[in-house]
N, C-alpha and C positions, 0 to 999 in steps of 0.2 A: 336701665332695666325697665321693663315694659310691666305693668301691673297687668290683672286676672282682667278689667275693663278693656283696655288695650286688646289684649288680645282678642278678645271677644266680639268688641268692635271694627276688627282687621278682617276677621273671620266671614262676618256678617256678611261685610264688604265683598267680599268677593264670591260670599255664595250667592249674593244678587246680582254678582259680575257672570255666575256659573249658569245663574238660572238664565243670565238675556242671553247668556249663548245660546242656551234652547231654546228659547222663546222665539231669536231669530232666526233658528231650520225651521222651524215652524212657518214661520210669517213668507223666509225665501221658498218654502214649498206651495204655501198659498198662492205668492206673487206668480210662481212659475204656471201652475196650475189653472190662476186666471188671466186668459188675454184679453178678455174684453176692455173699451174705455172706462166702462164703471169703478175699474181697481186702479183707475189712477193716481186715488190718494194714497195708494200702498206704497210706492218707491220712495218717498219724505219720511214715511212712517220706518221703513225698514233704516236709510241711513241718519235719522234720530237715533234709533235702537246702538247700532254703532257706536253715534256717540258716545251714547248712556254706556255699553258695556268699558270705554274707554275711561270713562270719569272713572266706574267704580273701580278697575283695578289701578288707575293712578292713585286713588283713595284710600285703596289697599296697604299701595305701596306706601303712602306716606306714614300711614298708621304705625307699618312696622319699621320705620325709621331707611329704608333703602332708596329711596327717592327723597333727598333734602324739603323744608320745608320753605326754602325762601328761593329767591328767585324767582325765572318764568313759571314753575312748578305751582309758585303760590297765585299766580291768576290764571294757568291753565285749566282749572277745576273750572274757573267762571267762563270761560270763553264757551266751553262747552256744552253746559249749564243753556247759557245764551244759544246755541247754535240748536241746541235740542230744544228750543223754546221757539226760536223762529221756524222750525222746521215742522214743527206742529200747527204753528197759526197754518203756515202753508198748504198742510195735507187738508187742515179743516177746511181752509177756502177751496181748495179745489173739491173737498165732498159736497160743499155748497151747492157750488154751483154746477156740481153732476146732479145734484136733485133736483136741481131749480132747471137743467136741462138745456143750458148752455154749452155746455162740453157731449158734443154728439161724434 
């Protein structure tokens, strides 16, 4: 039986699963919208976002007991974690060095 916390915390979870879905029509309408070099650091950024919306509804899931908490389950939260953490150093270097104006 899942307490009043549980649920709440399940909920959370996936309206910030709700909200990166729009967050990323958003961001793919930007990407589309810009073709210039300068919006290079946008494609890293968009499949970060991916990530992220993947963590939170595994997150979801596991909250409400339908996704086990052991097994690959229990270090797939981190891998992603990780994957959305190098993929941001990445967009950041590449905005770098579109300032710095080595990417023409």
């Amino acid at each position: 039986m899942l307490s009043f916390y549980d649920w709440l915390y399940g909920m959370a979870q996936l309206a910030v699963g709700f909200l990166a879905v729009i967050a990323g029509f958003i961001c793919i309408s930007v990407f589309v919208g810009a073709k210039s070099k300068s919006q290079r650091a946008w494609r890293p950024l968009i499949v970060a976002l991916i990530l992220f919306v993947m963590g939170q509804i595994i997150g979801g899931l596991r909250t409400f007991g339908i996704v086990p908490n052991t097994g690959v389950w229990s270090y797939a939260v981190h891998v992603l974690v990780t994957g959305i953490l190098g993929l941001l150093i990445l967009s950041l270097a590449i905005q770098i060095n579109i300032n710095r104006g080595w990417l023409r």
